[in-house]
C-alpha positions as CSV (number, residue, x, y, z in Angstrom):
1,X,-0.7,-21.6,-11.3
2,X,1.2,-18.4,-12.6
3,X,1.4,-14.7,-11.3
4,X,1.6,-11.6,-13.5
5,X,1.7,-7.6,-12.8
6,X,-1.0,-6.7,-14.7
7,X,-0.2,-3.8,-16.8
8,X,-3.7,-2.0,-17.6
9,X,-2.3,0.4,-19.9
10,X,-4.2,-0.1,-23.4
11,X,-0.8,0.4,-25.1
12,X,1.3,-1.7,-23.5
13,X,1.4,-5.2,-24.6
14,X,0.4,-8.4,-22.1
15,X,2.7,-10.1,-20.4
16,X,3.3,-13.6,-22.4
17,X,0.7,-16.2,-20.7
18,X,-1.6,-13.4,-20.3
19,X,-4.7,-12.5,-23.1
20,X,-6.1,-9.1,-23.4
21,X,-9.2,-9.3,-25.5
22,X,-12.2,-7.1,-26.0
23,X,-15.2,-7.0,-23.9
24,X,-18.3,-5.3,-24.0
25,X,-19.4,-2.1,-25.4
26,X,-21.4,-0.3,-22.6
27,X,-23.9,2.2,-23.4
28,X,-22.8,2.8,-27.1
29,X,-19.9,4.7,-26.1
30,X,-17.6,2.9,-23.0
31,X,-15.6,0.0,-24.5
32,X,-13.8,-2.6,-22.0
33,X,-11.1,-5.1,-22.3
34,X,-10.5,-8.5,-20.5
35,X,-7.4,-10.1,-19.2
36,X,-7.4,-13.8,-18.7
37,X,-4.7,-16.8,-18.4
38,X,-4.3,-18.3,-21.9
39,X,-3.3,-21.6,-20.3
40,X,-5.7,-21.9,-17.5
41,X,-8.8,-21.2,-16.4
42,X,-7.4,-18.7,-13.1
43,X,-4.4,-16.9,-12.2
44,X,-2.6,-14.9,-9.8
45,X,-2.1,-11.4,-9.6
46,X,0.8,-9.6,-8.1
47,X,-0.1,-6.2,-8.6
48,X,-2.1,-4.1,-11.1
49,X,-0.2,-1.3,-12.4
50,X,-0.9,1.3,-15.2
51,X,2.5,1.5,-17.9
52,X,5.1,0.2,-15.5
53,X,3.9,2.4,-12.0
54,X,1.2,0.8,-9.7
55,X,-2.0,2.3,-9.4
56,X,-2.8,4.0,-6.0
57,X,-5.7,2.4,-4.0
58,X,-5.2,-1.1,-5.6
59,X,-3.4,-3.4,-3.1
60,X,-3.3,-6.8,-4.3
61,X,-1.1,-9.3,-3.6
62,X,-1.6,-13.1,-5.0
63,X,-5.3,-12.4,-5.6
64,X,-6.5,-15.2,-7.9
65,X,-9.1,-14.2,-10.3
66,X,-10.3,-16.2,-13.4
67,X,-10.3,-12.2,-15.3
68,X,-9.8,-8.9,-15.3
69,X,-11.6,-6.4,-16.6
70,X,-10.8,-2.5,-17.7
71,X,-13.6,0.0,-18.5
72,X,-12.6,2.9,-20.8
73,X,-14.6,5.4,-22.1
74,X,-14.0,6.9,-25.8
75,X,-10.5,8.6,-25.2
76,X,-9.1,5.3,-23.7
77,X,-9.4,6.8,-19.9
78,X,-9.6,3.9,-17.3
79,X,-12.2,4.5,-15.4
80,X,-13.3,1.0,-13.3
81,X,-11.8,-2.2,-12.7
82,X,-13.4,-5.3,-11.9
83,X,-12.5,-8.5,-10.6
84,X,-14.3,-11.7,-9.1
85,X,-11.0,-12.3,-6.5
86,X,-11.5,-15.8,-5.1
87,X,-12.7,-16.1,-1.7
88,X,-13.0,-12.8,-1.4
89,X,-15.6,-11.6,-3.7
90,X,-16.6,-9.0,-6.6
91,X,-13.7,-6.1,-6.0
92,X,-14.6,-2.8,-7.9
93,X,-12.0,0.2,-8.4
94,X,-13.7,3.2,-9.6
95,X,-11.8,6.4,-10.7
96,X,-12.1,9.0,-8.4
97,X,-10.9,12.2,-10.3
98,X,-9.9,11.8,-13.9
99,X,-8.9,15.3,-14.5
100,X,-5.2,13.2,-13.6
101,X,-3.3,11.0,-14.8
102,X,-4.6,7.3,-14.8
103,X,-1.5,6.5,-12.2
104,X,-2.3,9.6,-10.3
105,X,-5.1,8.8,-9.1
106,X,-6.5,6.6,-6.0
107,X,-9.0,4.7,-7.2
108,X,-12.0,4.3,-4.4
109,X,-12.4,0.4,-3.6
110,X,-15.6,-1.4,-3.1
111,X,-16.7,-5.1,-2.5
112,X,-19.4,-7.1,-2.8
113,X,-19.9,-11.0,-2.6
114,X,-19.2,-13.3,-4.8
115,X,-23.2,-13.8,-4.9
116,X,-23.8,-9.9,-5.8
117,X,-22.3,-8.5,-9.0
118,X,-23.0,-4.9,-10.6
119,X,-25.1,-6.0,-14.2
120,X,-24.8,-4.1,-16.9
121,X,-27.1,-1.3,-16.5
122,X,-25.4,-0.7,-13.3
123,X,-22.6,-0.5,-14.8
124,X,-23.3,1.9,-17.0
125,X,-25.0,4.1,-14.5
126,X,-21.7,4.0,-12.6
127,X,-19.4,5.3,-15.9
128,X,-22.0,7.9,-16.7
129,X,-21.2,9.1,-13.3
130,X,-18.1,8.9,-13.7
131,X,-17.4,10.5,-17.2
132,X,-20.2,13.5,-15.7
133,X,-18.1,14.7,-12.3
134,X,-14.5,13.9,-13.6
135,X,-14.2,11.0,-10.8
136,X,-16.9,9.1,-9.0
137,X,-19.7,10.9,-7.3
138,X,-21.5,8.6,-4.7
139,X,-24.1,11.5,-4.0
140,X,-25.4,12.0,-7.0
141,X,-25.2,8.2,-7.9
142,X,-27.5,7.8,-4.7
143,X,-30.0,10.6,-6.2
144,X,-30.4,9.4,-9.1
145,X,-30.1,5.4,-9.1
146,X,-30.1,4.8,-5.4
147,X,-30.6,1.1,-5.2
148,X,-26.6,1.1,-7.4
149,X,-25.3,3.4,-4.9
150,X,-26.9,0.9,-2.1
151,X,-25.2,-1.9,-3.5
152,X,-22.0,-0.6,-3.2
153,X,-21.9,0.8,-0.2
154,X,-21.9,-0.8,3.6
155,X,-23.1,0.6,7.0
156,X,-18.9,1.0,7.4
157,X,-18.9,3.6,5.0
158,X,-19.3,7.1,5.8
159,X,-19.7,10.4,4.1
160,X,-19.1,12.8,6.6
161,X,-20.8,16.2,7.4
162,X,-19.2,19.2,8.9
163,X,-22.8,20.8,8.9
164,X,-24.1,18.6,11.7
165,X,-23.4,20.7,14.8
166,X,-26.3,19.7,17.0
167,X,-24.7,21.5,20.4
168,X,-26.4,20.6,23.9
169,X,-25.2,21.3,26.8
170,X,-22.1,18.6,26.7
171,X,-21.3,20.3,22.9
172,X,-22.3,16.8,21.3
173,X,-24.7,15.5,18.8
174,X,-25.4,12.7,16.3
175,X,-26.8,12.5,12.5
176,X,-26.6,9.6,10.1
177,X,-24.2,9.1,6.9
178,X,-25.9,9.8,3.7
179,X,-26.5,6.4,1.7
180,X,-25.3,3.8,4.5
181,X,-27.0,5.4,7.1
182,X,-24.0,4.7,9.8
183,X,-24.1,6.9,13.1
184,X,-21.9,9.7,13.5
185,X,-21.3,11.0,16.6
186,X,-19.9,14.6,17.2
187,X,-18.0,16.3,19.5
188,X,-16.5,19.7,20.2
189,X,-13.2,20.3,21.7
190,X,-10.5,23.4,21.8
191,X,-7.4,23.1,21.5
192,X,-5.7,25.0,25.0
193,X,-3.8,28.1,24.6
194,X,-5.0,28.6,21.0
195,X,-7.6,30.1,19.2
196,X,-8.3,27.0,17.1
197,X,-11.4,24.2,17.5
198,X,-11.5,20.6,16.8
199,X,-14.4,18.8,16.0
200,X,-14.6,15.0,16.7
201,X,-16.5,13.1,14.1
202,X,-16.8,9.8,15.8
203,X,-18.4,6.8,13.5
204,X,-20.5,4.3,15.3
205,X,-18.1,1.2,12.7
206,X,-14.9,1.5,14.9
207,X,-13.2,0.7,11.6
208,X,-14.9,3.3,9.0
209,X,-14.1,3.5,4.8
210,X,-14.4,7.3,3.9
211,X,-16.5,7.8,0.8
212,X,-17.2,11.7,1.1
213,X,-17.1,14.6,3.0
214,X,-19.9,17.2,2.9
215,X,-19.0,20.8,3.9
216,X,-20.6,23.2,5.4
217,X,-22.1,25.3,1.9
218,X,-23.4,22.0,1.0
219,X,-20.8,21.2,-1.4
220,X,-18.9,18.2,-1.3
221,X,-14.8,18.1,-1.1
222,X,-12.8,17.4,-3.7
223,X,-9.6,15.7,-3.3
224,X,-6.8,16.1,-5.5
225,X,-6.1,12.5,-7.1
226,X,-9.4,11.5,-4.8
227,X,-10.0,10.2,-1.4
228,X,-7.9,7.8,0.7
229,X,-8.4,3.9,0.1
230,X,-7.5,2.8,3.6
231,X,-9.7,1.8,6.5
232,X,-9.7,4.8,9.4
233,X,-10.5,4.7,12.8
234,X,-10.8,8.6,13.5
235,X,-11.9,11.8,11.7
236,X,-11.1,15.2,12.9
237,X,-11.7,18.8,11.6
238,X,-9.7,21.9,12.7
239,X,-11.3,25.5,12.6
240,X,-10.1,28.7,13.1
241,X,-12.0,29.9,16.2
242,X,-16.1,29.4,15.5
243,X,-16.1,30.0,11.8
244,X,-17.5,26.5,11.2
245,X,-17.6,27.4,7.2
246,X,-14.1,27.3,7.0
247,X,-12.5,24.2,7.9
248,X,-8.7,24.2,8.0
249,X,-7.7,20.6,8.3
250,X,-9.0,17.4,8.2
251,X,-7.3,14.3,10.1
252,X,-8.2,10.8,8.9
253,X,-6.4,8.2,11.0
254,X,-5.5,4.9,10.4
255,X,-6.7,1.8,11.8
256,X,-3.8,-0.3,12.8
257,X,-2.6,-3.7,13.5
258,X,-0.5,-3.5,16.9
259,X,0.6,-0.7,19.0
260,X,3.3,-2.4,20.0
261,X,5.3,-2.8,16.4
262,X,3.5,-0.3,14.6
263,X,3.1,3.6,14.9
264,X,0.0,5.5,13.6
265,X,-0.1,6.6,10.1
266,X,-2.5,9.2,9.2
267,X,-3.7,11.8,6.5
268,X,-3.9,15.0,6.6
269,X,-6.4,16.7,4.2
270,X,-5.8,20.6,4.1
271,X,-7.7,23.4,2.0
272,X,-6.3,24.8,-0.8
273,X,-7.7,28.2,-1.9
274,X,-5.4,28.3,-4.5
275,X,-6.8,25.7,-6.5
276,X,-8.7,26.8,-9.0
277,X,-11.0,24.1,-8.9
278,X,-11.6,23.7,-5.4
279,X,-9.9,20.6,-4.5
280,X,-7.9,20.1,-1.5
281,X,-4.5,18.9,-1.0
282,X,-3.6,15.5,0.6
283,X,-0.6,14.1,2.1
284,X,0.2,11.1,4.5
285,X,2.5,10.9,7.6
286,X,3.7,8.5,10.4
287,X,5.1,10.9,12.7
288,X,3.7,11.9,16.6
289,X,2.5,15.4,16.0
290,X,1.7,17.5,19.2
291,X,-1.6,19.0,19.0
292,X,-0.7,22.3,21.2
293,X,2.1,23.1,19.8
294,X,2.8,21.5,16.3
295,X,-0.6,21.1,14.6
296,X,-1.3,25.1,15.9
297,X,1.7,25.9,14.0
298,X,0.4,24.0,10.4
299,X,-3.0,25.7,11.2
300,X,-1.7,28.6,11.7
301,X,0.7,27.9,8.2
302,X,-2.6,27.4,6.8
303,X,-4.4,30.1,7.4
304,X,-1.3,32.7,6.3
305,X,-1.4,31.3,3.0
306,X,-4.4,29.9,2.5
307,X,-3.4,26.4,1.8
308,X,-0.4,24.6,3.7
309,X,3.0,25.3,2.6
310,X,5.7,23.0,4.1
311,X,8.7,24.9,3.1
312,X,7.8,28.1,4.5
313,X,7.6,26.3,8.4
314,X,10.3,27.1,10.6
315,X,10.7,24.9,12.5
316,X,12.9,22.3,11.1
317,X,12.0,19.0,12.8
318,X,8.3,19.9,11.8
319,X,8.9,20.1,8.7
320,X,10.2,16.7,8.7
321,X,7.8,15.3,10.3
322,X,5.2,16.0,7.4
323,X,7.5,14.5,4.7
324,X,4.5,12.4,2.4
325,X,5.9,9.1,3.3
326,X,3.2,8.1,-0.3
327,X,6.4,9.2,-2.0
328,X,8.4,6.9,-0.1
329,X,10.8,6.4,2.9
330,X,14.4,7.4,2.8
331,X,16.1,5.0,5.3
332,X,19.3,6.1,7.1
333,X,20.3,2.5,9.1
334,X,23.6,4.3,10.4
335,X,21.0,6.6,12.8
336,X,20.7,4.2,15.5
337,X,20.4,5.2,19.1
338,X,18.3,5.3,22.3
339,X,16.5,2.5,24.0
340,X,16.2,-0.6,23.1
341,X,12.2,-2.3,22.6
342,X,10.3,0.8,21.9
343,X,9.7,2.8,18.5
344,X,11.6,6.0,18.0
345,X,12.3,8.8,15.1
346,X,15.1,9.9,13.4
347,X,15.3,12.6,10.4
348,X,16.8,11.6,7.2
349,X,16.4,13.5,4.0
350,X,13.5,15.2,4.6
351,X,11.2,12.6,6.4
352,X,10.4,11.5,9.7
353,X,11.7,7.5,10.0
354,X,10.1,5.4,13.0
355,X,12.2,2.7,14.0
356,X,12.3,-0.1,16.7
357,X,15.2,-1.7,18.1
358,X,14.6,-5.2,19.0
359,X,15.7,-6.2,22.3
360,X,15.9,-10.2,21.4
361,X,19.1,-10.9,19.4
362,X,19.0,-12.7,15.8
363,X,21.8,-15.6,15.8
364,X,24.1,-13.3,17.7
365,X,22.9,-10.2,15.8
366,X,21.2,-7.3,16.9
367,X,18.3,-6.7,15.0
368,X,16.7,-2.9,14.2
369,X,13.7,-3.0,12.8
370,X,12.7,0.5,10.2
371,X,10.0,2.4,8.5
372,X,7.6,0.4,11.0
373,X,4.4,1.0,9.7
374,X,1.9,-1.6,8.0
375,X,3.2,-1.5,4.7
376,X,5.5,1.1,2.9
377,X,7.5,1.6,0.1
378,X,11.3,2.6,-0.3
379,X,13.5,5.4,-2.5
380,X,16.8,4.9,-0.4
381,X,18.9,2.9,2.2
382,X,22.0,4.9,3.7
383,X,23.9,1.9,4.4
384,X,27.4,3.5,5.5
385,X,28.3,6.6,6.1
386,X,29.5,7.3,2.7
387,X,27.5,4.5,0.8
388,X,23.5,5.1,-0.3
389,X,21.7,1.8,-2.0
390,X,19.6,4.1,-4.8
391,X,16.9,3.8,-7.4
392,X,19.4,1.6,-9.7
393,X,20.0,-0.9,-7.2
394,X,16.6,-1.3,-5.2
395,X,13.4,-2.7,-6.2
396,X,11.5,-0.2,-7.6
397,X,10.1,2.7,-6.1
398,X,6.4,1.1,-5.3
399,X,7.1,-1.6,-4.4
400,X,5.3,-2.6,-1.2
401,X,7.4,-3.7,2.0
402,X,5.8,-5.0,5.1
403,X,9.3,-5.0,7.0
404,X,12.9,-3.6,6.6
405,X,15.1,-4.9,9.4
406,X,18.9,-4.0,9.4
407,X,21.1,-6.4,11.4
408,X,24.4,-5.4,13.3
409,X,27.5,-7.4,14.5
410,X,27.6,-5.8,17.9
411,X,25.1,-3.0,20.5
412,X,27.1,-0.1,19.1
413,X,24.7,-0.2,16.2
414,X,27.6,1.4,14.2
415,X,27.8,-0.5,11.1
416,X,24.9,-2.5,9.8
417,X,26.3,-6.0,8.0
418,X,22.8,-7.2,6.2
419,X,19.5,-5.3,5.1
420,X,16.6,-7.4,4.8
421,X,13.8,-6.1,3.3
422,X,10.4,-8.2,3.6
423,X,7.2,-7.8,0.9
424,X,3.8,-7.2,1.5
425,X,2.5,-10.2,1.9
426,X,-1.4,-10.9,2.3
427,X,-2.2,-14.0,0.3
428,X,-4.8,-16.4,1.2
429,X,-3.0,-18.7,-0.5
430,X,-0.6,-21.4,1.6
431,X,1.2,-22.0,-1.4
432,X,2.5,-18.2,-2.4
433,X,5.8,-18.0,-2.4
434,X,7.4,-15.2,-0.5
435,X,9.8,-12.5,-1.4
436,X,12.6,-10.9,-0.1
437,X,15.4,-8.9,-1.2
438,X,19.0,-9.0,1.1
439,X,21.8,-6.6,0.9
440,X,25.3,-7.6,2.4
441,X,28.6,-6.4,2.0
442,X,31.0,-9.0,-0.6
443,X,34.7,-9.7,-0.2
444,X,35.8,-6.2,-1.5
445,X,33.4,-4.7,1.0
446,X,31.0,-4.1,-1.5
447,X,27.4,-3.7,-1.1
448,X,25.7,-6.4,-3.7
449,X,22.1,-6.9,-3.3
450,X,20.2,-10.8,-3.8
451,X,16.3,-11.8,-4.3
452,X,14.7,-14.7,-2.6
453,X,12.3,-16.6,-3.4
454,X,10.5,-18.9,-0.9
455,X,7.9,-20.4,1.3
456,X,7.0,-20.8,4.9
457,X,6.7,-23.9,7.0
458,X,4.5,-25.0,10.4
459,X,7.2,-25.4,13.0
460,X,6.1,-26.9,16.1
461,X,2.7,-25.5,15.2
462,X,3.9,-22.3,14.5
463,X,4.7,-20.5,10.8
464,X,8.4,-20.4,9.8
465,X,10.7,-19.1,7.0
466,X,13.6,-21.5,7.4
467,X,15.8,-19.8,4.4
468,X,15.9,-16.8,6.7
469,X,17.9,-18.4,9.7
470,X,19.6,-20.2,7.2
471,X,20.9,-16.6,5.6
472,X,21.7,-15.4,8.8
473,X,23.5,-18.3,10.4
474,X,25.6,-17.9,6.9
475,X,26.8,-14.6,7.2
476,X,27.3,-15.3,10.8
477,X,29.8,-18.1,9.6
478,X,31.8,-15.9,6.8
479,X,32.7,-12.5,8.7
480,X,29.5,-11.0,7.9
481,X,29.4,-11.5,4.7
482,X,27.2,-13.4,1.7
483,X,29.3,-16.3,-0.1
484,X,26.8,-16.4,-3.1
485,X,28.1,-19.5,-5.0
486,X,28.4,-21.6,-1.2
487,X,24.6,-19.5,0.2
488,X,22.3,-20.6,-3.0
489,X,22.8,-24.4,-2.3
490,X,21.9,-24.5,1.4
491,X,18.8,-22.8,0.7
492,X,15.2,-24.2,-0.1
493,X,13.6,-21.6,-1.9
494,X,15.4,-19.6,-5.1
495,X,18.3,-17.3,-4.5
496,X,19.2,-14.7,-7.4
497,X,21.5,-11.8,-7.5
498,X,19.8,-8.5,-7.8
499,X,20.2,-6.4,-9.9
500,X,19.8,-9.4,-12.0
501,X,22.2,-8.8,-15.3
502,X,24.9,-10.0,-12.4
503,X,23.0,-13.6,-12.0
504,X,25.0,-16.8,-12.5
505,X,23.9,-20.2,-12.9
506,X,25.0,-22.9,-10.5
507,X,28.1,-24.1,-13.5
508,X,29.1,-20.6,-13.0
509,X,27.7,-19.6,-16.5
510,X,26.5,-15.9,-16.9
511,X,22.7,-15.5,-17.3
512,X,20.0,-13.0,-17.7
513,X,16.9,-13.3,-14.7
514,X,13.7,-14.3,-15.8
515,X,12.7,-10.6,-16.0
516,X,14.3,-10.6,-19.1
517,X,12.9,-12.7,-20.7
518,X,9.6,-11.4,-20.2
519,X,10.5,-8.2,-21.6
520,X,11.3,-9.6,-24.6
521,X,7.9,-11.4,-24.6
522,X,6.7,-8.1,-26.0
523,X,8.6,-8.4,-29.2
524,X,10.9,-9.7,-31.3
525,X,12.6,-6.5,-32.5
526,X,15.9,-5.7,-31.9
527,X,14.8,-2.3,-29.7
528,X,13.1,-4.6,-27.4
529,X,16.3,-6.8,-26.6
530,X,17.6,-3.5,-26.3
531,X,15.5,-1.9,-23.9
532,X,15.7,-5.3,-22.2
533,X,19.2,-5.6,-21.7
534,X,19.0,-1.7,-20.4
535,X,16.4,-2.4,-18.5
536,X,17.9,-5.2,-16.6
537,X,21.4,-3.8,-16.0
538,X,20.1,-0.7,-14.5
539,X,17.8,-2.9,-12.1
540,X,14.9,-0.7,-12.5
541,X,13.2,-3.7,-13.6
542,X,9.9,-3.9,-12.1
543,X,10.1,-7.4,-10.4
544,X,7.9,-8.3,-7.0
545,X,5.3,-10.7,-7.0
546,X,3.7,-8.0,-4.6
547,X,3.7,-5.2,-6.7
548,X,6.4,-4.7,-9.8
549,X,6.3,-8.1,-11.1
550,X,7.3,-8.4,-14.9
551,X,7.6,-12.2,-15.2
552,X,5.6,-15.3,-13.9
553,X,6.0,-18.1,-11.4
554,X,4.7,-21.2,-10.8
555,X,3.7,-21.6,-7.6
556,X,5.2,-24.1,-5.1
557,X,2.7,-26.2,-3.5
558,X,3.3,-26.7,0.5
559,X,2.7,-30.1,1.7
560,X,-1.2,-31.1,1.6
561,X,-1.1,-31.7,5.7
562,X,0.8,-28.3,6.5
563,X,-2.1,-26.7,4.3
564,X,-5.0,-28.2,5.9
565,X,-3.6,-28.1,9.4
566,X,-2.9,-23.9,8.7
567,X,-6.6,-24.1,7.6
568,X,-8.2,-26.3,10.4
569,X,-6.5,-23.7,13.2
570,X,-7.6,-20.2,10.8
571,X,-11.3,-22.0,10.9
572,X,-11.2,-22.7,14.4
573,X,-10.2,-19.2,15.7
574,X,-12.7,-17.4,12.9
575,X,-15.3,-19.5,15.0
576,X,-14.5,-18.8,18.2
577,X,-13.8,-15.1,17.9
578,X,-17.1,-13.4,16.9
579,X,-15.5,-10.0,17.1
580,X,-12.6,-11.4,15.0
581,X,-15.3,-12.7,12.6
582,X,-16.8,-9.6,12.1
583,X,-13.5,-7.7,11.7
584,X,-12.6,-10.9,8.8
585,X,-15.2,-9.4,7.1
586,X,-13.9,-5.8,6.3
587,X,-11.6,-6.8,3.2
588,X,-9.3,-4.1,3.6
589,X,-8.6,-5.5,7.9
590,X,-8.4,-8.7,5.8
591,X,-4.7,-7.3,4.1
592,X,-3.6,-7.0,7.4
593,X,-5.4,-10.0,9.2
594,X,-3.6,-12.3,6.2
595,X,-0.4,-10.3,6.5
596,X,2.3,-13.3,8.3
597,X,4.3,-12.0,10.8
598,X,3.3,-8.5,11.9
């Protein structure tokens, strides 16, 4: 079975061994299109992007589907995807605000079993909608075709209400989310020493999707690019003093897999009253922020000038420590310090970086683990002092990383001798391959970068990545450094230079990567070889099976035992574990329940 980046764009051609053909016309005036394998009957997907940059609020990774379909309406705007993902069900991405651009915009994510399906007439109910508010409008969906709206929505999805202030003498109350009906629980609080409020919106689903927010002159918020696609576990809203109609600040945080590896990423939603059309801004950050002191001062910020405005913050280390990591982390592995087996900061190039150094040593190395939140992408690796890894010789910017661990030859933590850098991985499939991409100094102390391509194993029960140790123990063996034409042949899995114009095959010969060749799968002209050959030797080649994908694979099957043992031990602990059950259930706790190694 192959896997392709989907590239929804309606002018960019398919990837060769994909089919776009057209679908149904909707409603007279919303035209679709439909991807499918031309070679077999389902296929993998890597990523859906929209012309070469992935689309916010999509995270797939190996979902096998038999087709994907776009939904357009007359100006060739995307407005919904849908999918039938295998063993998952019926995934539906609907455009929440399409006053932006198509890859600008976080498309809302709903799911609904592979028994339930939206038919046409919903569907059209749900473009209409669409194509009236500028971006999906649950609301007024419920009003007017209430049994669609029902469909889409579970008792974990809550449109909040900053009206509902039903004070007793503990300054709590309750009310119910419009269309799920979930239970909201509120609660007042002050922050000490300040003349700002909090208000606790606490959802009943420990693990809550947010699908609105009603405020308090019974409008609804507008976000700009639309609402968050994560799953949260808390919802805050910061006031100036009582004036309950003018909320500063909303905090949406994240659920999380472990406390132990991972710190808390949350968004901050702040007002903006100088947008024209209402809509608030949005950003994401990983950092610790203190409530007395720090969020006072970015309320305060806010209520000078009316919106938040990062640059004009004095403090310094604050203002690091709101860096958008959505834009991606700069990582600095020459900034090691403190103690050893718990997460700390340090501030490189605007951003707050959380990092962990590991107290167990890796084949004699010690191991510093970065950017340690669920999944992330990357814009830059300080390697030396004087050395940065940039755009033209990293994956590219969106691609999704689920680890980035630096190893270093001694416990001064001085000079960093291999970058690993892990992606997302959340496949149901055994037989995915994995991906990684490795950075190591060469004989002339140059930093040259490699892509592997491999799979897990059960060892002694337990899931392993042999070709990882095998890396290691390799470096440890040549002074720290990767012997490419010796390192290839002791490996299982695939082992490519990367940037890939560099790539030689095993006689030594010179050869393009596969990424190439794909490229030129979209013509035969001359300026496509072109823009191949620039494309490749740049490395901005958009290449991960998780998210920037431009060829295909076949997929390496494990053995049939390892496969059904994997499966026999997933069964037995879904069984045994109703609480885990339940949590199985939530498809976006799935992409971290499925995620190996966190």
């Amino acid at each position: 079975m192959n896997t392709y980046q989907v590239d929804i764009c309606p002018t960019v051609t398919p990837l060769k061994g994909l089919e776009r053909k057209d679908g149904e016309k909707i409603g007279g005036k919303y035209n679709s299109y439909i991807f499918t394998a031309k070679s077999e009957e389902k296929f993998e997907i890597s990523a859906i992007v929209y012309d070469g940059e992935p689309l916010k609020g999509i995270v797939v990774s190996n979902t096998m589907v038999e087709k994907l379909t776009i939904y357009l309406d007359g100006y060739n705007k995307i407005l919904l995807i849908h999918t039938l993902a295998f063993e998952v069900g019926n995934l539906y991405w609907i455009n929440q605000d399409t006053t932006k651009n198509t890859e600008r915009v976080t498309f809302a994510e709903f799911l609904l079993k592979e028994t339930s399906h939206l038919n046409t007439g919903e569907l059209g109910c749900i473009l209409s909608n669409v194509t009236q508010h500028s971006g999906f409008n649950s609301i007024d969906l419920h009003m007017k075709h209430e049994s669609t709206a029902k469909k889409l929505v579970s008792v974990s999805d809550i449109i909040f209400d900053l009206d509902k202030r039903y004070w007793d003498s503990s300054d709590s109350g309750k009310y119910l989310s419009e269309i799920s009906r979930g239970e909201v629980t509120v609660i007042k609080s002050v922050i000490a020493g300040s003349n700002f409020t909090k208000i606790i919106h606490n959802a009943l689903s420990k693990t809550f999707m947010i699908r609105g927010i009603k405020l308090s002159n019974g409008k609804y918020m507008k976000i700009n690019g639309g609402f968050p696609n994560e799953g949260f576990a808390e919802f805050n809203v910061y006031y100036r003093d009582s004036d309950y109609s003018n909320p500063l600040l909303v905090e949406l945080v994240e659920v999380y897999p472990t406390t132990h590896n991972y710190v808390k990423t949350k968004f901050y939603l702040t007002m903006n009253g100088k947008d024209s059309n209402g809509k608030w801004d949005i950003c994401q950050i990983c950092s610790v922020i203190d409530e007395k002191t720090e969020l006072v001062q970015i309320l305060q910020n806010i209520t000078t000038h009316n919106r938040l405005l990062v640059y004009n913050i004095s403090d310094e280390k604050l203002r690091n420590k709101l860096g958008d990591i959505r834009k991606g982390f700069s990582v600095d592995v020459t900034q090691i310090r403190g103690s050893t087996g718990v997460i700390q900061y340090y501030s490189f190039d605007g951003m707050y970086v959380p990092f962990k150094k590991e107290r167990k040593q890796t084949k004699g190395y010690y191991m510093v683990r970065h950017a340690t939140i669920p999944y992330f992408t990357v814009k830059k690796i300080k390697v030396t002092k004087t050395k940065e890894l940039t755009e033209d010789e990293l994956p590219p910017l969106g691609t999704l990383f689920e680890k980035l661990n630096a190893y270093y030859a001694d416990y001064s933590y001085k000079d960093a001798v291999l970058i690993e850098l892990e992606c997302l991985d959340h496949s149901e499939s055994d037989e995915s391959p994995l991906f990684f991409y490795y950075y190591s100094q060469d004989e002339r102390d140059e930093w040259i970068g490699y892509k592997l391509e491999t799979h897990f194993v059960l060892d002694d029960g337990e899931e392993a990545i042999p070709d990882k140790n095998t890396i290691i123990t390799h470096i440890k063996q040549h002074n720290n450094k990767i012997i490419f034409e010796e390192l290839w042949k002791k490996l299982k899995g695939k082992l490519t230079r990367y940037p890939p114009a560099t790539n030689k095959n095993p006689k030594g010969e010179q050869t393009t990567d596969d990424t190439t060749k794909d490229i030129r799968g979209h013509g035969n002209s001359k300026e496509a070889d072109e823009k191949a050959e620039e494309r490749t030797s740049t490395g901005s080649m958009q290449d991960s099976k998780h998210n920037i994908h431009s060829g295909e694979f076949d997929a390496v099957g494990c053995g049939i035992g390892v496969t059904f043992g994997i499966l026999a031990i997933c069964v037995g602990i879904y069984l045994l574990f109703p609480s885990i059950k339940r949590l199985a259930n939530h498809y976006t706790i799935k992409k971290f329940m499925y995620s190996r190694y966190v």
